[in-house]
N, C-alpha and C positions, 0 to 999 in steps of 0.2 A: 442601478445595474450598470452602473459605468466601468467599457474594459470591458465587462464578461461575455466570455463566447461559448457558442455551442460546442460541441463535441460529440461526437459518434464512437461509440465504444465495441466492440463483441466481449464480452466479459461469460466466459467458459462456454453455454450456450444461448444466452441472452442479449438482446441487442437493449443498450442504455444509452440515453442521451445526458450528456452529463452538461452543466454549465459555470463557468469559474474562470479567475482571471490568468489562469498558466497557458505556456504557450504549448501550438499542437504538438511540438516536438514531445515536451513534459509530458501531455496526456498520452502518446502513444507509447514512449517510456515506462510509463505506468500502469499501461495496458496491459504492455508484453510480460513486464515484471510479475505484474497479479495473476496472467495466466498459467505462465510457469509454473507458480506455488501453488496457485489451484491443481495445476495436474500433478507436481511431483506430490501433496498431501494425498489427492487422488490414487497415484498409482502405487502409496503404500498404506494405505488403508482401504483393504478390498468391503468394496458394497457399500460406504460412503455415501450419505446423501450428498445433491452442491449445497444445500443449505448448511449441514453440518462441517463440509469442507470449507465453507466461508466462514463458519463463524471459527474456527481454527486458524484461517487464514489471519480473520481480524486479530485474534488472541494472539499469534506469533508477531503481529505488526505493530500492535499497541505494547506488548512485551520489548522489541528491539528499541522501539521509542524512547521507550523509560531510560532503558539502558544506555543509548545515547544521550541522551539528556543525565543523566547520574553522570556520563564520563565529561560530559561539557561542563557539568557543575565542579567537577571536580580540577577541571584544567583552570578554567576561572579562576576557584582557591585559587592556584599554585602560584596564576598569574597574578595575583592581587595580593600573595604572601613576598613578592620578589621587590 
């Protein structure tokens, strides 16, 4: 466990304690970010569970992922084709 720190999280209305080697600034960054999308999925999908708004949340996060990663694959090519 070398490096890794605690962290204090509120995540929608749950308090987490999360642990990992980013700094706090990262984790509050992250914080803020996920909250947001929890409530903007929240506040357009009336009656929403938080369970069913997280696993959305995951699905749109692991989606963009991909998608960055396809565009980094692709820049690679181009840079590797030059």
């Amino acid at each position: 466990m070398d490096n890794k720190k605690r962290f204090k999280a509120k995540i929608g209305n749950k308090d987490f304690t999360l642990i990992g080697t980013a700094s706090e600034e990262h984790m509050t960054a992250v914080t803020k970010i996920l909250n947001n999308e929890l409530t903007k999925i929240k506040s357009q999908i009336n009656r929403i569970s938080d369970e069913d708004a997280a696993i959305l949340l995951a699905f749109n996060a692991i989606s963009n992922q991909l998608d960055k990663q396809l565009e980094l694959d692709e820049l690679k090519k181009k840079d590797a084709n030059q």
